[in-house]
PDB file of N, CA, C and O in Angstrom, chain B, residues numbered from 101:
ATOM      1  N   UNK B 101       8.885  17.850  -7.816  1.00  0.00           N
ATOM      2  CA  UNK B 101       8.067  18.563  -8.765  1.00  0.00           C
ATOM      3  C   UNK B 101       6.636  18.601  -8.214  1.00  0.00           C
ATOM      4  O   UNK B 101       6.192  17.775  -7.417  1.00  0.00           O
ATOM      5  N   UNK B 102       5.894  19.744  -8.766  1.00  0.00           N
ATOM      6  CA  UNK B 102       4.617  19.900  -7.698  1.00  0.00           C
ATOM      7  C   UNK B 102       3.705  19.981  -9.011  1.00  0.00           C
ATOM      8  O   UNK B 102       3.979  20.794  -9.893  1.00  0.00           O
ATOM      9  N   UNK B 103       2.666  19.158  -9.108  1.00  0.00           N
ATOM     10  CA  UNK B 103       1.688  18.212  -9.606  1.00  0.00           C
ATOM     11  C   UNK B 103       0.401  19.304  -9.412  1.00  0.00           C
ATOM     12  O   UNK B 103       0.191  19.479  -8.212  1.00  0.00           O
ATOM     13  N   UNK B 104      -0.531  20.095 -10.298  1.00  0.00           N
ATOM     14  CA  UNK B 104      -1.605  20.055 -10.358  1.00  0.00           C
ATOM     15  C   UNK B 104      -2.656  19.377 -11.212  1.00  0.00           C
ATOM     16  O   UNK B 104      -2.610  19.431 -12.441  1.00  0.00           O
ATOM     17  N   UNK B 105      -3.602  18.740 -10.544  1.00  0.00           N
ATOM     18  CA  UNK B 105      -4.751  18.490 -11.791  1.00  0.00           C
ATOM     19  C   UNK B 105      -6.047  18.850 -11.741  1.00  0.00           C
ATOM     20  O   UNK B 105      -6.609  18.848 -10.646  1.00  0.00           O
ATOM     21  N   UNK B 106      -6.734  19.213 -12.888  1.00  0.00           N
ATOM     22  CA  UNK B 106      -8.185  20.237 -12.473  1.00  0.00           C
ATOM     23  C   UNK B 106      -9.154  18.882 -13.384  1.00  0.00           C
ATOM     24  O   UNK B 106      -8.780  17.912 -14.043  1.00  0.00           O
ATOM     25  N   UNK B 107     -10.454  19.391 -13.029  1.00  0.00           N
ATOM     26  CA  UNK B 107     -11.237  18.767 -13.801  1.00  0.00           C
ATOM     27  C   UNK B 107     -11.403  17.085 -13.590  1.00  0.00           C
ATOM     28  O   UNK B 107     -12.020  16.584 -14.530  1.00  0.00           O
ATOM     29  N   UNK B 108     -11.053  16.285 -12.731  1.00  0.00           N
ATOM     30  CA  UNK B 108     -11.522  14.665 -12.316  1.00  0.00           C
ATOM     31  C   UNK B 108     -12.062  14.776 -10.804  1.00  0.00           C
ATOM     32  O   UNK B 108     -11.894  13.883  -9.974  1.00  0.00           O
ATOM     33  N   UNK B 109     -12.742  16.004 -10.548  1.00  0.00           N
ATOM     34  CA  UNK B 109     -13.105  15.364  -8.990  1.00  0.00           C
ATOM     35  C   UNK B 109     -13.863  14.543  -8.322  1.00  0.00           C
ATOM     36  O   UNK B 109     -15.072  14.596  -8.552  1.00  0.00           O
ATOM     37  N   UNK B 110     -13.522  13.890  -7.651  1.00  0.00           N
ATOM     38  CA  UNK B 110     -14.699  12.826  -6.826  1.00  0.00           C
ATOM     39  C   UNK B 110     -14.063  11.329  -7.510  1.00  0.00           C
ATOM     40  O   UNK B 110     -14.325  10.210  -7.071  1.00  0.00           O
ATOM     41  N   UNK B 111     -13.133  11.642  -8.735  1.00  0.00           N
ATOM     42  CA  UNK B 111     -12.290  10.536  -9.355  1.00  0.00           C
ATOM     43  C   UNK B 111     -11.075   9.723  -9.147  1.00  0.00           C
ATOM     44  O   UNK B 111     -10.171  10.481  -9.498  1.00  0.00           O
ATOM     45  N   UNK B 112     -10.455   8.419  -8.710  1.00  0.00           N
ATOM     46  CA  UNK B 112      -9.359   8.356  -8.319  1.00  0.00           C
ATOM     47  C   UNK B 112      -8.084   8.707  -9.460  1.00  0.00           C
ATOM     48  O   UNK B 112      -8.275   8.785 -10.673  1.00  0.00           O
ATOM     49  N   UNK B 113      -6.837   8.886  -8.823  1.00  0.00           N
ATOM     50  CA  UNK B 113      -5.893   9.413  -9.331  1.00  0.00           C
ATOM     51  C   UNK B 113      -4.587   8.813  -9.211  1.00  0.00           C
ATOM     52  O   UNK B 113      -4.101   8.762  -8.081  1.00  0.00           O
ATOM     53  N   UNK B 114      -3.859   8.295 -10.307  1.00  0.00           N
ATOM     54  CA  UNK B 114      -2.643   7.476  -9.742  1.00  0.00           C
ATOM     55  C   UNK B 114      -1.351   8.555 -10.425  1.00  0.00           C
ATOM     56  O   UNK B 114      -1.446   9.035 -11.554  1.00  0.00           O
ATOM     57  N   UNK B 115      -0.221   8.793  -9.538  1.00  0.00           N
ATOM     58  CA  UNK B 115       1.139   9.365 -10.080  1.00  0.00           C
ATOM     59  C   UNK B 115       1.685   8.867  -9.964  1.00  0.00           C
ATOM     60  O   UNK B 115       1.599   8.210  -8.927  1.00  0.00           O
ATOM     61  N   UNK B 116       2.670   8.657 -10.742  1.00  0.00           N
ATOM     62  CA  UNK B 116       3.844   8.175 -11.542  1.00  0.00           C
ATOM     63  C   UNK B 116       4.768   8.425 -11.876  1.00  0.00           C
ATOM     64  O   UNK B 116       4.643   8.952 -12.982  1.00  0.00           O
ATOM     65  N   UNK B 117       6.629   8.330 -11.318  1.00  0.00           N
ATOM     66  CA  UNK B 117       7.604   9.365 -11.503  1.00  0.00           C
ATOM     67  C   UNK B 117       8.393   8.086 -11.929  1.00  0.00           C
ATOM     68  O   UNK B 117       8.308   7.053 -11.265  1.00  0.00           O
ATOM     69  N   UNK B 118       9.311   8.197 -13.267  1.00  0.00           N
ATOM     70  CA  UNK B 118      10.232   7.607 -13.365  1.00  0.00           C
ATOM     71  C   UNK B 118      11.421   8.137 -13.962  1.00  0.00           C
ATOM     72  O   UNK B 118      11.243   9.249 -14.459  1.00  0.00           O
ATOM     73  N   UNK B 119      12.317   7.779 -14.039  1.00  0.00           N
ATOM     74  CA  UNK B 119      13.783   8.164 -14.090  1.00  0.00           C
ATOM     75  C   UNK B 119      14.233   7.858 -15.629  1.00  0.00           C
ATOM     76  O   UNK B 119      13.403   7.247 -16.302  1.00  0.00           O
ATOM     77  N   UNK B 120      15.249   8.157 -16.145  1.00  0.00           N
ATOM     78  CA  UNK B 120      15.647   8.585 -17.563  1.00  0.00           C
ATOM     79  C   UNK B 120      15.672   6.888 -17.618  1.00  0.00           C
ATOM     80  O   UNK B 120      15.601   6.474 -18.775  1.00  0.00           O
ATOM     81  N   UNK B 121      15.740   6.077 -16.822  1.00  0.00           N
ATOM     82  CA  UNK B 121      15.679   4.338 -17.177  1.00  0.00           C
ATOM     83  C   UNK B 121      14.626   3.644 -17.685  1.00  0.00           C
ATOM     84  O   UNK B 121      14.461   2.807 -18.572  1.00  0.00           O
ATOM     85  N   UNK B 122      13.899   4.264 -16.815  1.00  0.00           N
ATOM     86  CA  UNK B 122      12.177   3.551 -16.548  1.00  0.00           C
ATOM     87  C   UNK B 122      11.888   3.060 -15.299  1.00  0.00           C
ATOM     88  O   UNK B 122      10.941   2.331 -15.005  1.00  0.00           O
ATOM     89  N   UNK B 123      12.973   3.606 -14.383  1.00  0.00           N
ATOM     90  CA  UNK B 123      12.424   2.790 -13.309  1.00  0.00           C
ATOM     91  C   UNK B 123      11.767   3.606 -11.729  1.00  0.00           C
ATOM     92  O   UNK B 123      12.254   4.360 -10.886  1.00  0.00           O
ATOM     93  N   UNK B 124      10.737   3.103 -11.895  1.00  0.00           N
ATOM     94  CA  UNK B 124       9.610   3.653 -10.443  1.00  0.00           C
ATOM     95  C   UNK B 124      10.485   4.152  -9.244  1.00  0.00           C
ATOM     96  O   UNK B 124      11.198   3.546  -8.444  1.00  0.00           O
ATOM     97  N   UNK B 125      10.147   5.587  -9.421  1.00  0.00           N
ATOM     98  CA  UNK B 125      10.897   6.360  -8.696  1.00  0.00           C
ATOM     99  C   UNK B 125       9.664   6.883  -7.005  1.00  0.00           C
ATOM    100  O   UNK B 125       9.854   6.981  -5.793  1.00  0.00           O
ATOM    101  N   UNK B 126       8.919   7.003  -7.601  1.00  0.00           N
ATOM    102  CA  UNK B 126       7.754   7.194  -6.875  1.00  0.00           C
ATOM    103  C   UNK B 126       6.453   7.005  -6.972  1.00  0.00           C
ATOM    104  O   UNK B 126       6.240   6.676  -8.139  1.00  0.00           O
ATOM    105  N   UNK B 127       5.064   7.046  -6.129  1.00  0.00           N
ATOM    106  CA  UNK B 127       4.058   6.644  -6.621  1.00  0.00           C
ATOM    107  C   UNK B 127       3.081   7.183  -5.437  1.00  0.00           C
ATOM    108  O   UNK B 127       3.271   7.256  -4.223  1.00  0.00           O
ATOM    109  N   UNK B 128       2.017   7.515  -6.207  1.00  0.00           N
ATOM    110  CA  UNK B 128       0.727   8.258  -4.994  1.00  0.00           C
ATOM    111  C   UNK B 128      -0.283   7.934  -5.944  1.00  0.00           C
ATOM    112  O   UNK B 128      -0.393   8.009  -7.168  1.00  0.00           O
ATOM    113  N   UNK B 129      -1.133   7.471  -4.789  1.00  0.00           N
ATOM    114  CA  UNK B 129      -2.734   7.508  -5.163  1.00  0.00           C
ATOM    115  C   UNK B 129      -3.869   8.878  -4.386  1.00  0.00           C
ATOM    116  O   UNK B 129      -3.918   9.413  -3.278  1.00  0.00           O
ATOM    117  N   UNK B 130      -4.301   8.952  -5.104  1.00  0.00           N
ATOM    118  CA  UNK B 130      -5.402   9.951  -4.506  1.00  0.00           C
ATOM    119  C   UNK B 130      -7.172   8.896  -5.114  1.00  0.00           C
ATOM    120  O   UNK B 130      -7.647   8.598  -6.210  1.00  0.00           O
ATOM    121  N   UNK B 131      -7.619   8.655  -3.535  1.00  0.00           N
ATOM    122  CA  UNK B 131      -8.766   8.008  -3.322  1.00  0.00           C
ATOM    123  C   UNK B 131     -10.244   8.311  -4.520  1.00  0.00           C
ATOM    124  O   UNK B 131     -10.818   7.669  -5.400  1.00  0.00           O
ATOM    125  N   UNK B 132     -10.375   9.818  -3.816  1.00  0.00           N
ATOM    126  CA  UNK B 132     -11.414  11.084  -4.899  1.00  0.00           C
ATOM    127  C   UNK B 132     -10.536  12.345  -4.762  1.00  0.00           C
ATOM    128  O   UNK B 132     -10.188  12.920  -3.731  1.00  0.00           O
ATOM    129  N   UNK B 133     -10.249  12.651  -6.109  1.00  0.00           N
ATOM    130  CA  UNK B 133      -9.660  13.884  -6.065  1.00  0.00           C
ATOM    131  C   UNK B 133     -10.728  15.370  -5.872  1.00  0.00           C
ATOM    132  O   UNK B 133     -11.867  15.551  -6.302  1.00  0.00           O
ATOM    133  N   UNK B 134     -10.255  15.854  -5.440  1.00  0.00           N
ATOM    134  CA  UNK B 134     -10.794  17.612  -5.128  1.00  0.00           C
ATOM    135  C   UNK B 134     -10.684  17.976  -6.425  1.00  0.00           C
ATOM    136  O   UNK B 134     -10.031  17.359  -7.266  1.00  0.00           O
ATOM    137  N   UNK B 135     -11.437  19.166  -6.646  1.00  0.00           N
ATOM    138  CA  UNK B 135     -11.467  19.674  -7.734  1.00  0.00           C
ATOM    139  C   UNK B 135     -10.362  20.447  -7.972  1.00  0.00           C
ATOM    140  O   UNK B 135     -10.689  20.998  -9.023  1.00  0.00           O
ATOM    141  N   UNK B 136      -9.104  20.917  -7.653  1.00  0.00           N
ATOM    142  CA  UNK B 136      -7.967  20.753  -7.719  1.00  0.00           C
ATOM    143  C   UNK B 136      -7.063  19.696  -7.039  1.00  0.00           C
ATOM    144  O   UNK B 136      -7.244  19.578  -5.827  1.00  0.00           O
ATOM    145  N   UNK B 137      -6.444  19.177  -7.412  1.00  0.00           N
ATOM    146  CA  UNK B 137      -5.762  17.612  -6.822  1.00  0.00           C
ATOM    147  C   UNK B 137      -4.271  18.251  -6.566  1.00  0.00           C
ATOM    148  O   UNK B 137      -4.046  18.926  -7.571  1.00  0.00           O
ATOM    149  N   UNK B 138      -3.265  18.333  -5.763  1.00  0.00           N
ATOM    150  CA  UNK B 138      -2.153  18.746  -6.038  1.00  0.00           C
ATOM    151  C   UNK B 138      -1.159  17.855  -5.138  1.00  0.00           C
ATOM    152  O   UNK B 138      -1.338  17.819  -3.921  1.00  0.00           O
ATOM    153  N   UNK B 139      -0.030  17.080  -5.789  1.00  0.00           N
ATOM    154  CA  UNK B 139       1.271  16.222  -5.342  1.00  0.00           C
ATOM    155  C   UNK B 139       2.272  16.867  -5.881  1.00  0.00           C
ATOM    156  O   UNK B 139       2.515  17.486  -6.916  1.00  0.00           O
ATOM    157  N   UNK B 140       2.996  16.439  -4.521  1.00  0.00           N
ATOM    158  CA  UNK B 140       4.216  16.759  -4.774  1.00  0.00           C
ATOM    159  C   UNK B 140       5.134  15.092  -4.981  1.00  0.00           C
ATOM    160  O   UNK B 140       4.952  14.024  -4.397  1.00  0.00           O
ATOM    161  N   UNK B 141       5.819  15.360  -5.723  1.00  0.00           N
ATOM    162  CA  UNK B 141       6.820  14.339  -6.397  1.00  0.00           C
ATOM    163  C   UNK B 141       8.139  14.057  -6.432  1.00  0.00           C
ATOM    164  O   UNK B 141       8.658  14.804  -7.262  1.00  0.00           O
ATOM    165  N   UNK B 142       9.229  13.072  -5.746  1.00  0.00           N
ATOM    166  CA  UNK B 142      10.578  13.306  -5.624  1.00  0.00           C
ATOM    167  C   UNK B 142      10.878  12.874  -7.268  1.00  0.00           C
ATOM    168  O   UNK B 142      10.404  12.024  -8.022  1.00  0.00           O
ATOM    169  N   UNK B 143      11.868  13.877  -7.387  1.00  0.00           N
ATOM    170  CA  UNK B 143      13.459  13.330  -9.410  1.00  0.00           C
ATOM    171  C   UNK B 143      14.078  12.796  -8.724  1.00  0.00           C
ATOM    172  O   UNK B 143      14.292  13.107  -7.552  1.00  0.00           O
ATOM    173  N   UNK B 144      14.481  11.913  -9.287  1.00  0.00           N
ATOM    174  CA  UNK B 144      16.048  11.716  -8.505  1.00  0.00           C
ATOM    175  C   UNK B 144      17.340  12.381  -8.781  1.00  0.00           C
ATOM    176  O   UNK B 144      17.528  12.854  -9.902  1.00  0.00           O
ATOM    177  N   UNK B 145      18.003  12.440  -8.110  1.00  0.00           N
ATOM    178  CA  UNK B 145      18.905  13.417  -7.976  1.00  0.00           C
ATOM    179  C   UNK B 145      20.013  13.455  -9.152  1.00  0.00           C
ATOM    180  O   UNK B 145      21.151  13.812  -8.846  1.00  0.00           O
ATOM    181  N   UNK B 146      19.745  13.130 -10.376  1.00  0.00           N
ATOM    182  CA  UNK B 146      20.868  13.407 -11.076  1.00  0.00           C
ATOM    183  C   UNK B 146      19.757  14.343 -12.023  1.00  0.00           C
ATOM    184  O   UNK B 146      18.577  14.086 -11.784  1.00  0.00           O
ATOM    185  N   UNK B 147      19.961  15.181 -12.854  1.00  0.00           N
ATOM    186  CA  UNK B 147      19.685  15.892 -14.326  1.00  0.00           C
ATOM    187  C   UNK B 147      19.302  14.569 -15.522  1.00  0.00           C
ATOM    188  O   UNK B 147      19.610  13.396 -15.730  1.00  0.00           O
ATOM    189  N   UNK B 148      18.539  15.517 -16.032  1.00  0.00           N
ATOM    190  CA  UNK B 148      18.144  14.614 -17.130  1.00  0.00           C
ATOM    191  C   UNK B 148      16.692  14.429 -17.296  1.00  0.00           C
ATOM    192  O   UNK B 148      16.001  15.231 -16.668  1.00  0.00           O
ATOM    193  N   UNK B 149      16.072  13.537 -18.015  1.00  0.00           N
ATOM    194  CA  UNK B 149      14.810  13.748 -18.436  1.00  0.00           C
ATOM    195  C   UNK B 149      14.279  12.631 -17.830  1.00  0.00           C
ATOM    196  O   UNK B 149      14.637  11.487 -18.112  1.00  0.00           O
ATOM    197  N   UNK B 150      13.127  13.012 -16.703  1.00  0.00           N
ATOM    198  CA  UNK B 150      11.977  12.112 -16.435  1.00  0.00           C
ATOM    199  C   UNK B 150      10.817  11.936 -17.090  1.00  0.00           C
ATOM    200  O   UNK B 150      10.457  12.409 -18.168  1.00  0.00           O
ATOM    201  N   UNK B 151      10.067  10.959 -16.084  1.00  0.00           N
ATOM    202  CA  UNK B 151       8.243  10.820 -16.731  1.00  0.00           C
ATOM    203  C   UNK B 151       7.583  11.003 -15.707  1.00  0.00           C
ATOM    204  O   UNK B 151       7.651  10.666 -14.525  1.00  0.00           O
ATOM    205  N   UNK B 152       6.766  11.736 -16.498  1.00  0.00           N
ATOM    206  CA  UNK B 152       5.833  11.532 -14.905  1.00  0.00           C
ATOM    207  C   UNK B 152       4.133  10.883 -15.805  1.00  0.00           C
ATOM    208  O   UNK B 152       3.791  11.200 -16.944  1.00  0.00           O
ATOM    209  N   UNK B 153       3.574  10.208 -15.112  1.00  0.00           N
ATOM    210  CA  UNK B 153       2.561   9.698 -15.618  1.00  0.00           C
ATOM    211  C   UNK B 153       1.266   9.893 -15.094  1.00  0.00           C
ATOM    212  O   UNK B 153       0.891   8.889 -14.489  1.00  0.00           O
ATOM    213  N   UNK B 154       0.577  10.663 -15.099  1.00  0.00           N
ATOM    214  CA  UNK B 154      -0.854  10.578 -14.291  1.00  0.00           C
ATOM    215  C   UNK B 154      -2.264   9.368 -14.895  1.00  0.00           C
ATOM    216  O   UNK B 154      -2.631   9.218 -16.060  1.00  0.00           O
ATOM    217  N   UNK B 155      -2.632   8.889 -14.043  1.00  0.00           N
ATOM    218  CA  UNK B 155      -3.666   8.177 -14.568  1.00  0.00           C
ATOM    219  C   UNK B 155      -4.794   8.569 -13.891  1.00  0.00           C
ATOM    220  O   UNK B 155      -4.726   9.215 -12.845  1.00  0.00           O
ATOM    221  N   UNK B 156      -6.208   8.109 -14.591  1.00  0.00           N
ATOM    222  CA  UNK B 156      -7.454   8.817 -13.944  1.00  0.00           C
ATOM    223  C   UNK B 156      -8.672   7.683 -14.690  1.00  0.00           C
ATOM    224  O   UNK B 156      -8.316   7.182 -15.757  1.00  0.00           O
ATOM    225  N   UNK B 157      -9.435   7.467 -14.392  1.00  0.00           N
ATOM    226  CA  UNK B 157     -10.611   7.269 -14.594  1.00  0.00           C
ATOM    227  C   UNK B 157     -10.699   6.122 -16.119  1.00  0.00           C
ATOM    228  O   UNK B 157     -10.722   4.898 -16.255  1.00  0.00           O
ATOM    229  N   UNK B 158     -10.726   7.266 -17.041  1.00  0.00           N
ATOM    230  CA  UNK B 158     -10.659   7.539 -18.611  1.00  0.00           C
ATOM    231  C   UNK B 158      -9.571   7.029 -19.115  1.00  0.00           C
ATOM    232  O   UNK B 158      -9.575   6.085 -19.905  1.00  0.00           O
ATOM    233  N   UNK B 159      -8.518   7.633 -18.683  1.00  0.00           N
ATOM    234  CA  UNK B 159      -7.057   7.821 -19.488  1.00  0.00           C
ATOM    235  C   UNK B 159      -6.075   8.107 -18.705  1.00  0.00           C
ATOM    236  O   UNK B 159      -6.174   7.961 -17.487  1.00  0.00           O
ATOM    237  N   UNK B 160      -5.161   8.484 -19.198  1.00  0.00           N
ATOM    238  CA  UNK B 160      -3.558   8.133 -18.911  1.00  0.00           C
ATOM    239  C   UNK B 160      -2.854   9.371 -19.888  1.00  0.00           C
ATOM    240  O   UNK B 160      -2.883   9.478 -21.114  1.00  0.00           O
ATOM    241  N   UNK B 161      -2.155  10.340 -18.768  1.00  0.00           N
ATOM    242  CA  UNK B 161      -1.181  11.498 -19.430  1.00  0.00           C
ATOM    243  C   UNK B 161       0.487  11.081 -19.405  1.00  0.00           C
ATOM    244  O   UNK B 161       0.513  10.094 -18.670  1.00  0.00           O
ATOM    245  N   UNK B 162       1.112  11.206 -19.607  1.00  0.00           N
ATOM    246  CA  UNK B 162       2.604  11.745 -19.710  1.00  0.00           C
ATOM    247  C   UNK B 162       3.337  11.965 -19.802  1.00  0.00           C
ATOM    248  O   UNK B 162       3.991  11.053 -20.308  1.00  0.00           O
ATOM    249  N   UNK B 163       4.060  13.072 -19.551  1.00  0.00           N
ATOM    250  CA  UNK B 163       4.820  14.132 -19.934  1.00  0.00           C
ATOM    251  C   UNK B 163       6.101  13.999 -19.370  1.00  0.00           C
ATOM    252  O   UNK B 163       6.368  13.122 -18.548  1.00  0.00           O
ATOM    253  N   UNK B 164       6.894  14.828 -19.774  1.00  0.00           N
ATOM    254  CA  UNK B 164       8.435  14.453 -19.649  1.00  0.00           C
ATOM    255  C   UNK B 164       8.817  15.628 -18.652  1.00  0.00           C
ATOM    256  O   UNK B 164       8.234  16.607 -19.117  1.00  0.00           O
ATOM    257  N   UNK B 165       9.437  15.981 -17.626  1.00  0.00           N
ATOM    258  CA  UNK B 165      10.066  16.571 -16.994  1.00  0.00           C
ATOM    259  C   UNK B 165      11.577  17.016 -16.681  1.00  0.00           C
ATOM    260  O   UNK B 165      12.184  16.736 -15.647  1.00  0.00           O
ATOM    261  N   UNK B 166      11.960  17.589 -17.514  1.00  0.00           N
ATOM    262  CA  UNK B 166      13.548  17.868 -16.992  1.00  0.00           C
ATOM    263  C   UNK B 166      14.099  18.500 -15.653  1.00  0.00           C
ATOM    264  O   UNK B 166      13.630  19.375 -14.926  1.00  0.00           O
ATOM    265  N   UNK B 167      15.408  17.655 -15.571  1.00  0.00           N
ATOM    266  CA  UNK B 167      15.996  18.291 -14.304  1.00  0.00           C
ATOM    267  C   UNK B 167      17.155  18.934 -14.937  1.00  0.00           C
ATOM    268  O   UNK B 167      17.644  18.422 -15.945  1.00  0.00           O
ATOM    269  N   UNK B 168      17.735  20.231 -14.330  1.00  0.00           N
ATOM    270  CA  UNK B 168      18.871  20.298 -15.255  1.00  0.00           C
ATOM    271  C   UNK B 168      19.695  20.816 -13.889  1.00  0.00           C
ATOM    272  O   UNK B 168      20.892  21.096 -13.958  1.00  0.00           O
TER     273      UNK B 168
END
């Protein structure tokens, strides 16, 4: 899945992919993000509903991702 984020630049950035379990599927840091930030992210290979989690600065997003 391919990851944009606008609006934290010069801010670090943590992603977060986990699986319909909870368990850490993947993980990226970005140092200072650009004023567009963009990752790409492995699902794992079955269907079903992930998380993906972005963290930043401030706060903490996330959202659910389906594979179908």
């Amino acid at each position: 899945v391919v990851v944009e984020v606008r609006g934290v630049e010069g801010h670090p950035l943590r992603y977060q992919i986990r699986d319909p379990a909870g368990r850490l599927l993947g993980e990226q840091m970005t140092e200072q993000s650009p004023a567009v930030d963009r990752q790409t992210l492995r699902l794992g290979p079955n269907s079903g509903v992930y998380l993906l989690s972005i963290a930043g600065p401030a706060q903490v997003k996330t959202v659910k991702v389906v594979r179908q």
